[in-house]
C-alpha positions as CSV (number, residue, x, y, z in Angstrom):
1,X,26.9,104.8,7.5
2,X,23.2,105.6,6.7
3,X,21.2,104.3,9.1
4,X,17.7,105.2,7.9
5,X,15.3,102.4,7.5
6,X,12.9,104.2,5.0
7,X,13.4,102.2,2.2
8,X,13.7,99.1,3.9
9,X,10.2,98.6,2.3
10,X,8.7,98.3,-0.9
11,X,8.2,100.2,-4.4
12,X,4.0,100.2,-3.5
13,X,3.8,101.4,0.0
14,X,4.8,105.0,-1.5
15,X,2.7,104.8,-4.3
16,X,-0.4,104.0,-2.2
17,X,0.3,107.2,0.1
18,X,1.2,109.1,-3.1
19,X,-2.5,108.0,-4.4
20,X,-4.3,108.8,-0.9
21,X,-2.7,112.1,-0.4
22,X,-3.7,113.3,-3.9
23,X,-7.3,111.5,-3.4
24,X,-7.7,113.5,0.1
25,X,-7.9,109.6,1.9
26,X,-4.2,109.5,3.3
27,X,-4.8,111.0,7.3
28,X,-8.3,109.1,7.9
29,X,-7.5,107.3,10.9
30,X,-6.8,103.5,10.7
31,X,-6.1,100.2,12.1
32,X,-3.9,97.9,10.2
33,X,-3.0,94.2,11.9
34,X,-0.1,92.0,11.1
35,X,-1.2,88.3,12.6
36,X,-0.8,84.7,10.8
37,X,-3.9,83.0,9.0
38,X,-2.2,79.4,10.3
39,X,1.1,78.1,11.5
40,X,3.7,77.8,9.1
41,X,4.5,74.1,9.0
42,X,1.5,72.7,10.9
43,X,3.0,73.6,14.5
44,X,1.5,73.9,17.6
45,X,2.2,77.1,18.7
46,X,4.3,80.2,17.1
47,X,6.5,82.5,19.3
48,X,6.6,86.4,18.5
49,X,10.4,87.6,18.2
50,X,11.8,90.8,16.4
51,X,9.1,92.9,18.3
52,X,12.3,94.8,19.8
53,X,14.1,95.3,16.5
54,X,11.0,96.7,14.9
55,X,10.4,99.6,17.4
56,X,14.2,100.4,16.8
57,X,13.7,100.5,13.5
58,X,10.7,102.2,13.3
59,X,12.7,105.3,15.5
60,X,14.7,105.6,12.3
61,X,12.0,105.2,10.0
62,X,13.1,108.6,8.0
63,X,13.6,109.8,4.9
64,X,16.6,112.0,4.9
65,X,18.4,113.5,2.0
66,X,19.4,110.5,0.1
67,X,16.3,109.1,0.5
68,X,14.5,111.9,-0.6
69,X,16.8,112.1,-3.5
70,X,16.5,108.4,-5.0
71,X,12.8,108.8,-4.7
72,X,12.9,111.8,-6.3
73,X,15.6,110.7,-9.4
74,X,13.6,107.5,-9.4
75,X,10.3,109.6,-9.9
76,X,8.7,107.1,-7.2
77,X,6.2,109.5,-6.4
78,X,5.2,113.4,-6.7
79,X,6.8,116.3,-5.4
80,X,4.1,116.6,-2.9
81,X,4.4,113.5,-1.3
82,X,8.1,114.1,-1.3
83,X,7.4,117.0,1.1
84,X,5.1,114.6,2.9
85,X,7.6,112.1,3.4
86,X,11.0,114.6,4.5
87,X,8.4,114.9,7.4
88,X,7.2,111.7,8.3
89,X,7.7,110.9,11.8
90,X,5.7,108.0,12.7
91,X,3.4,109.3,15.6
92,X,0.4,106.9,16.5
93,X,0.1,103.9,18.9
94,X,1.5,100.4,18.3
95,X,0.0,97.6,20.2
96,X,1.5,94.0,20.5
97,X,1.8,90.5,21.6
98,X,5.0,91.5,23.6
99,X,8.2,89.8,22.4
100,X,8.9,86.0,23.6
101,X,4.9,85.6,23.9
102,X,3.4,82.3,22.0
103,X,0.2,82.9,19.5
104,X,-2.0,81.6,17.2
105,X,-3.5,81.6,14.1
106,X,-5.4,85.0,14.0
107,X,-3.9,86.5,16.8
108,X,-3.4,90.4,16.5
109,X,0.4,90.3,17.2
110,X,1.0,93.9,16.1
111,X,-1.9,96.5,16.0
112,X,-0.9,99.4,14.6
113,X,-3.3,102.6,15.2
114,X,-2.4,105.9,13.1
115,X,-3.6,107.4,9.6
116,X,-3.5,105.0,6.4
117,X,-0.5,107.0,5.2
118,X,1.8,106.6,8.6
119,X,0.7,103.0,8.7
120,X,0.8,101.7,5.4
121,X,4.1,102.3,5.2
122,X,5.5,100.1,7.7
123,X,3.7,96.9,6.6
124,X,7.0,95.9,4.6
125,X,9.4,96.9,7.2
126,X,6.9,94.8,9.9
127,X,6.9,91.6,8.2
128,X,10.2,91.7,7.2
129,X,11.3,91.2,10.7
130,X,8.6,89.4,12.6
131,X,7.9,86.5,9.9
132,X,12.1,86.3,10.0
133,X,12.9,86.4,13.6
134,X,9.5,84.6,14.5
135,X,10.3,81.5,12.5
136,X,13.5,81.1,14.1
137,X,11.9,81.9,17.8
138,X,9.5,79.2,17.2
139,X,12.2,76.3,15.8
140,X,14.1,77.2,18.9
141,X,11.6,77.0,21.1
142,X,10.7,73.5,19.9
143,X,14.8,72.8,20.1
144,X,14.6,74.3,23.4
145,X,12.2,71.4,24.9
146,X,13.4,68.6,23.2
147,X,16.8,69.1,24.4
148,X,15.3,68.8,28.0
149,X,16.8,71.3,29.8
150,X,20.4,70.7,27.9
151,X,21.8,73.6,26.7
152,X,21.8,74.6,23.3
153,X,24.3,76.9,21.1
154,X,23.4,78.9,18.0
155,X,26.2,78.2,15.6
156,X,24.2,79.2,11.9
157,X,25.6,82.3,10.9
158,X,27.1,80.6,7.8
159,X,24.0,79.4,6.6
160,X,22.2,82.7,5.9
161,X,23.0,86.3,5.4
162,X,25.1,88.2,7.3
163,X,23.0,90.6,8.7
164,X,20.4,87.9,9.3
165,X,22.8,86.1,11.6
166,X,22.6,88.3,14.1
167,X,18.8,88.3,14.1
168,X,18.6,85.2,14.0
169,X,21.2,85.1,17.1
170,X,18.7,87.0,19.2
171,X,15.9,84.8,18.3
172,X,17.2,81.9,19.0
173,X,18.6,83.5,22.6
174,X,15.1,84.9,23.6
175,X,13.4,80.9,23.1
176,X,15.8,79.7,24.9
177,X,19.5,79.1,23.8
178,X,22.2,79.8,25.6
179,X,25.0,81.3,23.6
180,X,25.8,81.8,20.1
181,X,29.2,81.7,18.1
182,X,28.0,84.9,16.3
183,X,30.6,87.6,17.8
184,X,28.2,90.9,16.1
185,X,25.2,89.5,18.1
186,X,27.2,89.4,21.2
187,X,28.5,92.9,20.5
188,X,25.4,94.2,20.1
189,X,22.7,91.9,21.6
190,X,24.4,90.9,25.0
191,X,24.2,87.3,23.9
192,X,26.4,85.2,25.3
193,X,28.9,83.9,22.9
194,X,31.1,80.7,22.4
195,X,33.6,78.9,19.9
196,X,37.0,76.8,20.5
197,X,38.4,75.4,17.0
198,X,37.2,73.5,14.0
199,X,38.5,70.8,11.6
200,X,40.6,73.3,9.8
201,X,43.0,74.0,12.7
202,X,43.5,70.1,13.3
203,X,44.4,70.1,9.9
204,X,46.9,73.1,10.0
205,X,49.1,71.0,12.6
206,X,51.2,67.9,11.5
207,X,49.5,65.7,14.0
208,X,46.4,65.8,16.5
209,X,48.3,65.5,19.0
210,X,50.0,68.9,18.1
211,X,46.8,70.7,17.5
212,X,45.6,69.7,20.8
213,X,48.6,70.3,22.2
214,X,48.4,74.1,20.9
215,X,44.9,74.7,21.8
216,X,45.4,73.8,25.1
217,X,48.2,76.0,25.7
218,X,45.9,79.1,24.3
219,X,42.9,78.4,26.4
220,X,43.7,76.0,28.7
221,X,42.4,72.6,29.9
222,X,38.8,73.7,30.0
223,X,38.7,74.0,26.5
224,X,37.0,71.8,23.8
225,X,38.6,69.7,21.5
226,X,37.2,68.3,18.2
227,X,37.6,64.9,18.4
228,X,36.8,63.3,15.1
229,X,38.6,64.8,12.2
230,X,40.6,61.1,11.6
231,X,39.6,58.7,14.0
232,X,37.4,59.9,17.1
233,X,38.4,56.8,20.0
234,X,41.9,57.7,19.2
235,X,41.2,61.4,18.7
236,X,39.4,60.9,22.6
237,X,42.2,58.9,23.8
238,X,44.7,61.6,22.7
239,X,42.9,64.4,24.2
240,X,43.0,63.1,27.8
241,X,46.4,62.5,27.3
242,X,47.1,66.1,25.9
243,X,44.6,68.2,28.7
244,X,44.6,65.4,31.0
245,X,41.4,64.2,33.3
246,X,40.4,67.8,33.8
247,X,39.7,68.6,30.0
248,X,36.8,70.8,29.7
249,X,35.0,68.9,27.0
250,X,34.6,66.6,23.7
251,X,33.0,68.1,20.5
252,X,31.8,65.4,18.1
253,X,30.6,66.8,14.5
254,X,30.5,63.5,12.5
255,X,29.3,60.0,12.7
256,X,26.1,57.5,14.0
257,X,25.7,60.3,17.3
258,X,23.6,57.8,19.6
259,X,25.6,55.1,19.1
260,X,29.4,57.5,19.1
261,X,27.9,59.6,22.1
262,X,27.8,56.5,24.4
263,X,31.2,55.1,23.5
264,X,32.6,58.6,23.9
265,X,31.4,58.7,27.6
266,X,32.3,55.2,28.3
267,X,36.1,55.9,26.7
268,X,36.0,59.5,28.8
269,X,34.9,57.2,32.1
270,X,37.8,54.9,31.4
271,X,40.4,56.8,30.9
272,X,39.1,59.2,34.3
273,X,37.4,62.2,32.4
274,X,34.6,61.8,34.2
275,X,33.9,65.1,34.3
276,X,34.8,66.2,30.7
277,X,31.5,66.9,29.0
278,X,30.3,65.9,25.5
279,X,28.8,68.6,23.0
280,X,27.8,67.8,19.6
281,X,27.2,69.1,16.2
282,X,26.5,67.8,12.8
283,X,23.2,69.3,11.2
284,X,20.8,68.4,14.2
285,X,17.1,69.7,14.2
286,X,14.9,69.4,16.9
287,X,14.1,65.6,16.2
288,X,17.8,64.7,16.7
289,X,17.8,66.8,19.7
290,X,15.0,64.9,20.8
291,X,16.7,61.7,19.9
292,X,20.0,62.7,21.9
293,X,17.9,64.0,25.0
294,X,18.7,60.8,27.4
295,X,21.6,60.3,26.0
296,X,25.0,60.9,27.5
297,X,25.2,64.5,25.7
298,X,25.9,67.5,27.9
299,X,25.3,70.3,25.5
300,X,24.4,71.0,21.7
301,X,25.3,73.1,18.7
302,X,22.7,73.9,16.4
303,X,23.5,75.6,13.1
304,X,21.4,75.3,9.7
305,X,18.2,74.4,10.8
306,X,17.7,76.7,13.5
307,X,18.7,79.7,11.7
308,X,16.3,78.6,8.4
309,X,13.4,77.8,11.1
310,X,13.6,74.2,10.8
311,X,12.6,74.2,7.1
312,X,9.7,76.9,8.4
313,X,11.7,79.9,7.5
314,X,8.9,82.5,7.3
315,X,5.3,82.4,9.6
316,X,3.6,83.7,6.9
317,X,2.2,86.8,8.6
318,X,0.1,89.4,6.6
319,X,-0.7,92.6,7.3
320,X,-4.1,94.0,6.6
321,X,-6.5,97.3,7.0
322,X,-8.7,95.8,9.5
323,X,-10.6,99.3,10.5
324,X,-10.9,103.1,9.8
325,X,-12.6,106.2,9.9
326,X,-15.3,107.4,7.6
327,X,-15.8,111.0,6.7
328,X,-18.2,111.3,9.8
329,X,-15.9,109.7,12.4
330,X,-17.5,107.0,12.7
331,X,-15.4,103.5,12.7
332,X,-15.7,100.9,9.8
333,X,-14.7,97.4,10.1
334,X,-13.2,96.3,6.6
335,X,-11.6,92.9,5.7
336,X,-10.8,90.7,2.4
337,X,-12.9,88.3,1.4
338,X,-10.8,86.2,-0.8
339,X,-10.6,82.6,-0.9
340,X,-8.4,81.2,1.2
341,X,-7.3,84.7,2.4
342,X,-10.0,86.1,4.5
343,X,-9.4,88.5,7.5
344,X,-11.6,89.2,10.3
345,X,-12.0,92.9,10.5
346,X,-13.2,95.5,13.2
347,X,-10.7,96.7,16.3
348,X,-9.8,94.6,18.8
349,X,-8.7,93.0,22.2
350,X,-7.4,89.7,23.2
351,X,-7.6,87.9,26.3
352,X,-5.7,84.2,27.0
353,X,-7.8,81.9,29.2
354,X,-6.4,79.5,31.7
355,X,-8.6,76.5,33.1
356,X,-7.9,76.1,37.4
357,X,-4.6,74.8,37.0
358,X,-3.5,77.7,34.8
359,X,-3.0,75.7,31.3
360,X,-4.2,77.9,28.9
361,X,-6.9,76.8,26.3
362,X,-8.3,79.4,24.3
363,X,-7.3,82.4,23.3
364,X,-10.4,85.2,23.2
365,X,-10.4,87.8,20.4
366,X,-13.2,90.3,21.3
367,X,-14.2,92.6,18.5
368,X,-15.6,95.8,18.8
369,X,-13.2,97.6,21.3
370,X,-9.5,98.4,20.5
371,X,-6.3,97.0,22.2
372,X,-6.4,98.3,25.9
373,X,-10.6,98.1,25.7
374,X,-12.6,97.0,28.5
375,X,-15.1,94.3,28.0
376,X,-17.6,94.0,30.4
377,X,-16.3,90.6,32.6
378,X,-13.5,90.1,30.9
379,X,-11.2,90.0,33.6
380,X,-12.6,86.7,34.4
381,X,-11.4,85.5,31.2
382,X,-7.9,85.4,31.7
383,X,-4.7,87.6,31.2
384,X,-4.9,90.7,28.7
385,X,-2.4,90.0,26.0
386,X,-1.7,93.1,24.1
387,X,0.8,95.9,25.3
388,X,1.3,99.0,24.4
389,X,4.7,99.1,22.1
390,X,4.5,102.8,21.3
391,X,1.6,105.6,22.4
392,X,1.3,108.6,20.5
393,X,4.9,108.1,18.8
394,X,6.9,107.6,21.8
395,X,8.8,103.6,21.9
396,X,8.0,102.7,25.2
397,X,10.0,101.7,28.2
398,X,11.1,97.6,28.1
399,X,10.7,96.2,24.9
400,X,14.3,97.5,23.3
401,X,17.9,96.7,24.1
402,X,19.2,93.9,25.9
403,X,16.8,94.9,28.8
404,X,14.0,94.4,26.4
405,X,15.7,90.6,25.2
406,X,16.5,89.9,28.8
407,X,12.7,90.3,29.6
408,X,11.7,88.4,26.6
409,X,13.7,85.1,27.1
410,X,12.2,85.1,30.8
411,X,8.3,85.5,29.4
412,X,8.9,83.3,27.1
413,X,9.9,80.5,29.7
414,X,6.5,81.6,31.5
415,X,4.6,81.4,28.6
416,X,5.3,77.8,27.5
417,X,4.4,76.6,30.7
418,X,1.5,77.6,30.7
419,X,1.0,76.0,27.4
420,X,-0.9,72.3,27.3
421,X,1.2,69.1,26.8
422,X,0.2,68.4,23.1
423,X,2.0,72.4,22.5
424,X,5.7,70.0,22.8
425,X,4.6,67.4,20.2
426,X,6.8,67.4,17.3
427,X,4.4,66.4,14.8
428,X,2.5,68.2,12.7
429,X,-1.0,69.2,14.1
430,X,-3.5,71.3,15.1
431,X,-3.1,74.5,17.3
432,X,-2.0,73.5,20.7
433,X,-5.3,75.9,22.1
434,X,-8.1,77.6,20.0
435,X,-8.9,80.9,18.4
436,X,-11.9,82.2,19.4
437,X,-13.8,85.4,18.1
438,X,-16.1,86.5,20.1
439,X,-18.1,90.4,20.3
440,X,-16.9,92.7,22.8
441,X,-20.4,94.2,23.8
């Protein structure tokens, strides 16, 4: 299996460093951004997720023989930047909000510090997985707190692509979710995964009863059974009497859930299942969630809308030349100035202020310096946000494997805390703290 990710990117990224290399302009040092102008579907806050499986990604950022050769047979771009490319190893810094962080609009979430033709072509491969993975962080996240403290399952895979599954697996773990039913993501993420039966096997059996019956003796009492294919008192009624008071729980995938939930538990109390929990299903988003919270539910499954970001499905990051070089070494600031598409350029640091209780409420963009700048004071301001991701080519330690999602999922928790009340409203709005530009001398 080829596992290069070189073309895992578009037709113009080569044909910009084909044009640069022939025009003498491809190794003038440069600074290239990828950030979000707003928040996709007027929410409060955004979470950064994919960080991981970008550095991975960009380790394998080659072009190899078959590459090489499609490029070539293609005639994508000259001979000389052919040679170029069988070479390219990316070797500058990468600078980041680390993954499982929360930003804003305009906040610098990867910083990527090289020469135009070893950063230009990774804006495709970039986006491609942080406006994918981040969308579904940031639904999950907003799942995560309505469900108030319940957990919450990742159970999507069949509403997207394959590959994306898994992705969108690991997002959802990292804001918060607790398993998945995705078995690749398990394999190769670590996440925790989960899955008893669905309607189909009921349906396979010439009664309930028999289905139950033959689940049970496969997994035991602690299993789940789907209660509602035909009737769902009887289908409750018949699964205490198949696994008997100890069965593990109820799955309900059907029906008016507030009003079913609360029979469900009464029936369980009354037939002495007190203990048997009660998970359900059937297309729920965060408002559902929110509407089950204080109800008798124990646990949830979320499938389509968490994997398509709650109808959010991309954050609408960009990524823009934001700084480089001139023929003297000196540094120039560049940006766009298009309507309704204007970037800020110039290098820069970042800085998340708390007020005495340690809520945040602004988050300071100094420009001027680069990621990992000092700014005279600035330590007063709050906690430095950027990392480095990768210095002088090298991935570095933390950020990859399921050491690097293990760490995420716990900042994450952190960083919602700190985040004001009004971050956990549902409704559209403003950004749950401000952007704030501000000159770093």
């Amino acid at each position: 299996m080829n596992t290069s990710t070189a073309l895992l990117t578009d037709h113009y990224e080569l044909t910009m460093v084909d044009a640069a290399l022939h025009a003498g302009t491809a190794h003038r040092q440069s600074v290239f951004e990828l950030f979000a102008r707003r928040l996709s579907g007027a929410r409060r806050y955004g979470v950064v997720a994919g960080t991981g499986r970008l550095l991975e990604a960009i380790e394998r950022f080659r072009f190899e023989d078959a590459e090489l050769e499609f490029l070539r047979a293609n005639r994508v771009v000259t001979d000389t930047t052919l040679d170029w490319l069988a070479n390219y190893r990316f070797a500058g810094n990468i600078w980041g909000y680390p993954e499982g962080e929360v930003f804003f609009p305009g906040s610098p979430l990867i910083t990527v510090e090289a020469t135009f033709a070893e950063g230009v072509l990774l804006e495709t491969l970039a986006l491609s997985i942080l406006n994918a993975d981040s969308a579904v962080a940031t639904a999950a996240s907003r799942m995560t707190h309505a469900a108030n403290g319940k957990p919450l399952a990742e159970m999507g895979s069949r509403r997207t692509g394959e590959y994306s599954a898994v992705a969108a697996a690991r997002a959802a773990y990292i804001a918060g979710f607790s398993a998945t039913s995705n078995l690749e993501a398990g394999r190769s993420h670590g996440i925790p995964t989960m899955g008893t039966a669905a309607h189909s096997f009921t349906l396979l059996h010439d009664s309930e009863r028999e289905a139950f019956e033959a689940q049970v003796a496969a997994l035991g009492a602690d299993t789940t059974l789907l209660v509602d294919t035909f009737d769902i008192e009887q289908g409750v009624r018949t699964a205490v009497e198949v696994a008997g008071t100890e069965l593990g729980a109820v799955r309900i995938d059907s029906g008016d859930l507030p009003v079913v939930v609360a029979r469900v538990r009464e029936l369980l109390d009354e037939l002495g299942a007190t203990r048997t929990r009660i998970t359900v299903t059937n297309d729920l988003d965060e408002y559902t969630v929110a509407a089950l919270a204080s109800s008798p539910v124990d646990s949830f499954g979320v499938g389509t809308s968490v994997v398509v970001g709650s109808g959010t499905p991309t954050m609408g990051m960009v990524y823009k030349l934001v700084a480089h070089e001139d023929d003297a070494g000196n540094w120039v600031a560049v940006a766009k100035k298009s309507a309704d598409k204007a970037s800020v350029g110039g290098r820069k640091s970042v800085r998340r202020r708390h007020n005495a209780r340690g809520i945040a409420n602004a988050e300071l963009i100094f420009l001027g310096d680069g990621p990992g700048g000092t700014t005279e004071g600035e330590e007063a301001l709050g906690r430095e946000v950027l990392v480095p991701l990768i210095l002088d080519g090298s991935v570095q330690p933390g950020h990859t494997g399921t050491a690097g999602i293990a760490a995420a999922r716990e900042r994450h928790q952190l960083r919602v805390r700190e985040l004001p009340p009004v971050a956990m409203s549902l409704t559209r709005g403003d950004p749950a703290i401000p952007t704030e530009y501000r000159s770093a001398e």
